[in-house]
C-alpha positions in Angstrom: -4.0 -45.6 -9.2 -3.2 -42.6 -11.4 -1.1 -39.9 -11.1 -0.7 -37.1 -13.3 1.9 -34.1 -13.7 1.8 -30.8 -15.5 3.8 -27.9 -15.8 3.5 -25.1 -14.2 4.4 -21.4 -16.4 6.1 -18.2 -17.3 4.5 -16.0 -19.6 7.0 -13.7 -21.2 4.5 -11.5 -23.5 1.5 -10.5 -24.4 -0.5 -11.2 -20.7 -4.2 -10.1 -20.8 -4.8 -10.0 -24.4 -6.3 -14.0 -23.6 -9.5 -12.4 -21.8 -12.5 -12.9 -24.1 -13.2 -8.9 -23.3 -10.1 -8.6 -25.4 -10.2 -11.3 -28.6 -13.6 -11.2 -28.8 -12.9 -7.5 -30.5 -9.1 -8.1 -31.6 -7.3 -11.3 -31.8 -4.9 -11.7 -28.8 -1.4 -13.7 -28.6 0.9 -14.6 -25.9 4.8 -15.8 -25.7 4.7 -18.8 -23.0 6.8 -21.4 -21.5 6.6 -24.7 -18.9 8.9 -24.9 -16.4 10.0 -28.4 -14.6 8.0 -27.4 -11.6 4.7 -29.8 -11.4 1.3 -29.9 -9.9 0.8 -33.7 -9.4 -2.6 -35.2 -9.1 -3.1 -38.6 -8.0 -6.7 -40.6 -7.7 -7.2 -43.9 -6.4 -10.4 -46.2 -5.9 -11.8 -46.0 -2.7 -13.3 -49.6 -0.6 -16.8 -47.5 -0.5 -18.8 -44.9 -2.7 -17.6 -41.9 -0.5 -15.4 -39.0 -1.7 -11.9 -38.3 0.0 -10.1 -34.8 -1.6 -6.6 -34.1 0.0 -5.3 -30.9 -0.8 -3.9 -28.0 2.1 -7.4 -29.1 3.6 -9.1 -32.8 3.9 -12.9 -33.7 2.9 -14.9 -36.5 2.7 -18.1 -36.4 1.2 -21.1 -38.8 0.4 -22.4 -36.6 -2.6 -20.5 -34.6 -5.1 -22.9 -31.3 -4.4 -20.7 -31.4 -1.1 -17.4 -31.0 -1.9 -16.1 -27.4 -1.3 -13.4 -27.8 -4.1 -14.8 -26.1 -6.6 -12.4 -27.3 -9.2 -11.9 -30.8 -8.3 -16.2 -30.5 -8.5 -16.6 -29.6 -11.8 -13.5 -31.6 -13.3 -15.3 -34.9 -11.5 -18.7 -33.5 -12.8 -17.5 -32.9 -16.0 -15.3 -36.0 -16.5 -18.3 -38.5 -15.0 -16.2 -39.7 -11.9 -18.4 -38.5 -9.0 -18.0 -41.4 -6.3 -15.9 -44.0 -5.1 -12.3 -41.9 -5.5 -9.6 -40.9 -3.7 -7.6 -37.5 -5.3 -4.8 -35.5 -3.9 -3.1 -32.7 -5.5 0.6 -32.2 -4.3 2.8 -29.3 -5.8 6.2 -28.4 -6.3 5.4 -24.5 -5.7 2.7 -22.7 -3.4 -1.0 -21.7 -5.0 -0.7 -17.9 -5.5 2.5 -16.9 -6.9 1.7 -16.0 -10.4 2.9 -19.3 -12.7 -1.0 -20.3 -13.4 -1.2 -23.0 -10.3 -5.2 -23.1 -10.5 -5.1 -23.6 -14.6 -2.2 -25.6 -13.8 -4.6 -28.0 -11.3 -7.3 -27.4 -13.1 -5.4 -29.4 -16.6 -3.9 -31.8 -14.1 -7.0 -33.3 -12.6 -8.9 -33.5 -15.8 -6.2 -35.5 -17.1 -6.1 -38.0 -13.9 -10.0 -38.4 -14.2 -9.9 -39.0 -17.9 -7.1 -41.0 -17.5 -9.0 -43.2 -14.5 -12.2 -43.6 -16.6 -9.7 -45.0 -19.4 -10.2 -42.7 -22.2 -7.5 -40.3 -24.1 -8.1 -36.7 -24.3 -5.9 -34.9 -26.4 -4.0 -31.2 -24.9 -6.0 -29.1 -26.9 -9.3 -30.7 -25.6 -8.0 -30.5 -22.0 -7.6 -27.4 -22.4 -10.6 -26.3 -23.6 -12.4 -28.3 -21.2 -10.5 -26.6 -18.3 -11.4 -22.5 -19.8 -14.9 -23.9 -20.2 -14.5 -24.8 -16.0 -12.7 -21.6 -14.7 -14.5 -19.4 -16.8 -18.0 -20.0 -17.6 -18.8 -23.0 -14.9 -17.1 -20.8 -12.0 -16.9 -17.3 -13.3 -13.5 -16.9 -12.7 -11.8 -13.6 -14.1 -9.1 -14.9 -15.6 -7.8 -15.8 -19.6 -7.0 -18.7 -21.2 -3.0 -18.7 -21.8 -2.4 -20.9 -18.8 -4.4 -23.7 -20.0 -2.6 -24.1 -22.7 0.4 -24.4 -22.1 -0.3 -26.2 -19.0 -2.0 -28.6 -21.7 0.9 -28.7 -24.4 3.8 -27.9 -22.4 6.8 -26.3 -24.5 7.5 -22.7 -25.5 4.8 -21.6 -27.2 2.9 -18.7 -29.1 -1.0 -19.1 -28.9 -3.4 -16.8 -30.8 -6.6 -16.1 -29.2 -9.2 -15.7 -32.2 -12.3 -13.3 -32.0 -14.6 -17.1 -33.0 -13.0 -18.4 -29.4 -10.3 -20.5 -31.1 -7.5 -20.9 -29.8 -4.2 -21.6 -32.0 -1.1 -23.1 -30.4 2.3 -22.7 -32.2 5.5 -24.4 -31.4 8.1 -22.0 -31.7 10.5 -22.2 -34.6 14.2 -21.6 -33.4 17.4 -23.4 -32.9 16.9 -25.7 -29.6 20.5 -23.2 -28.5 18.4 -20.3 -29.0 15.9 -21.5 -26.5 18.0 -22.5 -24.0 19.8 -19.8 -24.0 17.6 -17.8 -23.3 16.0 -20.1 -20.3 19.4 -19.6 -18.7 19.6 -16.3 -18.6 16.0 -16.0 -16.7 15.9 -15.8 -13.2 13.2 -16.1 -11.2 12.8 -15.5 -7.7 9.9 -15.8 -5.2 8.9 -12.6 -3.4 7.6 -14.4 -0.5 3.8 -13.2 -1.4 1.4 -15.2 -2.1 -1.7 -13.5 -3.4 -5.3 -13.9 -4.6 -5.1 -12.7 -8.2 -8.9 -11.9 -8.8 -8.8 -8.5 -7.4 -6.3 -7.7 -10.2 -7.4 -9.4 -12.8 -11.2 -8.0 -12.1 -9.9 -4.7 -12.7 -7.8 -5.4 -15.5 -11.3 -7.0 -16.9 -13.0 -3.6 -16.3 -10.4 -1.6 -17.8 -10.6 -3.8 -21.1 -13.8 -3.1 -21.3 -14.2 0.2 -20.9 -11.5 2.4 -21.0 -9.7 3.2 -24.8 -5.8 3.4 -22.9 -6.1 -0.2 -21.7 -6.9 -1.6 -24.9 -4.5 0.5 -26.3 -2.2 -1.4 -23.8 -3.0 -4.6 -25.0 -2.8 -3.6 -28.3 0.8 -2.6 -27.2 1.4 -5.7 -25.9 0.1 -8.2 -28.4 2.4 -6.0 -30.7 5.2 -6.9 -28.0 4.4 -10.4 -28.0 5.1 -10.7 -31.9 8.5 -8.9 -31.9 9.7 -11.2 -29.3 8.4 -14.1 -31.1 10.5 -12.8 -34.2 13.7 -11.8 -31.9 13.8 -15.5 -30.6 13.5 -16.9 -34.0 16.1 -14.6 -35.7 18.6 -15.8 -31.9 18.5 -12.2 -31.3 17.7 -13.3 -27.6 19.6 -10.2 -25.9 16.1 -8.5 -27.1 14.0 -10.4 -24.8 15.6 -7.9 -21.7 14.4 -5.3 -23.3 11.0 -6.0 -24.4 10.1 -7.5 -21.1 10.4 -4.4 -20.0 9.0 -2.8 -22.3 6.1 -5.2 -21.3 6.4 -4.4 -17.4 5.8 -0.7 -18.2 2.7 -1.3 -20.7 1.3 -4.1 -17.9 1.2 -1.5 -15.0 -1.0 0.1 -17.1 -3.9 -2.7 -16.9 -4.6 -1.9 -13.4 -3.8 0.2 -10.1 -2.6 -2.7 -8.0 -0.2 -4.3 -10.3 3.0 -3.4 -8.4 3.4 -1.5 -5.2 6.1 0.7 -4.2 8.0 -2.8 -2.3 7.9 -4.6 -6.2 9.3 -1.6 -8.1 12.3 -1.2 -5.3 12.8 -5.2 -5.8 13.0 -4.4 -9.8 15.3 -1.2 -9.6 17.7 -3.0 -7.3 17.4 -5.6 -10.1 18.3 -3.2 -12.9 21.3 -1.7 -11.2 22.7 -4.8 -10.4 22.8 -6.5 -13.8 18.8 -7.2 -15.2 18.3 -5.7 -18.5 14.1 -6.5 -17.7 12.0 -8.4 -16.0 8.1 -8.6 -14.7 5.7 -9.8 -11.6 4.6 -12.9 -13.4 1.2 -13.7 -13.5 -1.5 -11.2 -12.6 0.9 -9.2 -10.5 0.9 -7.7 -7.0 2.9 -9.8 -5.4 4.3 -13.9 -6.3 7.6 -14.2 -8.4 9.8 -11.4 -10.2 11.3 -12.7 -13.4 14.4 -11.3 -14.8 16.4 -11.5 -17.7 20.2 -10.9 -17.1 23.3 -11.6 -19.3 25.2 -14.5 -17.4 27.7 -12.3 -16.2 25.4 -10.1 -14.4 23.6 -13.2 -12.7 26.0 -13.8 -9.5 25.3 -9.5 -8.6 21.7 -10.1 -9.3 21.4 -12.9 -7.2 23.1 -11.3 -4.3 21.1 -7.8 -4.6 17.5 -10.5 -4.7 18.8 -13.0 -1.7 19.7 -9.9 0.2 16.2 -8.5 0.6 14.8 -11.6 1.3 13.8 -13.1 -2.0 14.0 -16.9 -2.8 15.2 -17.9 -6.0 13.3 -20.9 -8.1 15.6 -22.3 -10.6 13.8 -23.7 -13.8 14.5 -25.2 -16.9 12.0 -25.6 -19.9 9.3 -28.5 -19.8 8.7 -29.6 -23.2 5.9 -32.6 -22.8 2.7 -30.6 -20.9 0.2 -33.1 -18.6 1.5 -36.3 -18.7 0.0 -39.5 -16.9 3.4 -40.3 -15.5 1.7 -43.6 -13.5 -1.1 -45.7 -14.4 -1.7 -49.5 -12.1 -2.3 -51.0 -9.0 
């Protein structure tokens, strides 16, 4: 058996400038971090040459072709396991709440079948493998941040180059620094979980052909480098601030971002402590993050649990996939 367990995400800066419509014209960056909540991925041999994939549903199929997980396909496809296994995937969180759970599964059951076939595949080559998946094997309209960091774990920055590199970079600053500013993040589940590729379709459209997105982006690449300087120079009191800054610029990347119920949940937010904040992930719906001085977290707890909201408490993963289990 092997079992396998990567990080899910928050992206604090510099979302959507990881689309190839993007970097392909002007190099895109993002400001990243794992959090200590997991997608696990076991597989086991099975007794015959069937295929049994446990997820919210149950198959069993005789032939690869057949199996209706289009992810758990193409990573058994890809990897050369395409009979005789067992795989579930169990999570700490729910699918659709904007912390990268399909890029998150995606890295997780690459590893497992690597892992099961006995061969060592470094993070950058996971990730790689799983962009090459999402995006060109299933056309999905999504970047490449979560990958990464679902792959190396940490806080990172990673460059999106114009050639399709991809550059990850631990960042430099006191290990204080960093967790100060992890603890005063909140995050808090809205109690929506959405599919993502109505947003992130437009946002794609916009890139491409309208001048004030990728004016945006510029923006927000921009953003993503003077928070990368703020947290190395411990000026972490200008993270508030620029994630704002960063909400404002992201609504601008497509109609459906936030709805009038998401920018009540932020103002009640801002008047009860939160400097900034964002939906995280592609938006509409999923998890509001906030950044709060400490003293402001007890009132913005109370205005969040009041309307409903569930809060997630994290802490920053530093490892990425791991194969945590590896026997009989």
């Amino acid at each position: 058996m092997i079992i396998s367990r990567t990080p899910f995400r928050i992206s604090l800066a510099g979302g959507g400038s990881d689309f190839g419509e993007y970097y392909r014209v002007t190099a895109g960056a993002v400001l990243t971090l794992a959090i200590d909540r997991y997608m696990y991925v076991t597989i086991n041999k099975r007794f015959d040459r069937a295929i049994r994939v446990s997820y919210t549903q149950t198959e069993i199929v005789s032939k690869l072709n057949d199996l209706h997980h289009e992810i758990i396909r193409e990573a058994m496809r890809a990897t050369g396991v395409t009979e005789g296994v067992e795989i579930t995937t169990i999570a700490d969180l729910p699918a659709g709440i904007g912390l990268g759970s399909s890029s998150t599964l995606t890295v997780g059951v690459l590893n497992a079948l690597y892992a099961y076939r006995g061969k060592h595949v470094s993070h950058a080559d996971l990730a790689d493998e799983a962009c090459r998946i999402e995006i060109e094997v299933l056309g999905k309209p999504i970047g490449k941040q979560d990958q990464y960091i679902a792959a190396h774990g940490g806080f990172q920055f990673v460059s999106f180059h114009p050639d399709e590199r991809v550059t990850v970079t631990p960042m430099s600053c006191l290990p204080a620094t960093t967790t100060g500013l992890v603890k005063r993040l909140l995050l808090f589940y809205t109690g929506v979980q959405r599919a993502s590729a109505s947003v992130l379709e437009e946002a794609k459209e916009r890139i491409a052909g309208r001048p004030a997105t990728r004016d945006a982006l510029d923006a927000m690449v921009g953003l993503a480098n003077d928070m990368r300087a703020s947290v190395a120079d411990n000026r972490i009191r200008d993270v508030g601030s620029n994630l704002h800054r960063g909400w404002m610029l992201k609504k601008e990347m497509a109609s459906n971002v936030s709805n009038p119920t998401i920018d009540a949940l932020y103002a009640a937010a801002q008047r009860a402590g939160a400097v900034g904040g964002k939906i995280a992930g592609a938006g509409g719906g999923g998890c509001l993050l906030l950044y709060a001085p400490l003293n402001a977290h007890p009132a913005v707890r109370r205005a969040m649990l009041r309307r409903g909201l569930v809060e997630i408490p994290f802490s920053l993963e530093p490892s990425g996939t791991r194969i945590i289990f590896a026997g009989t």
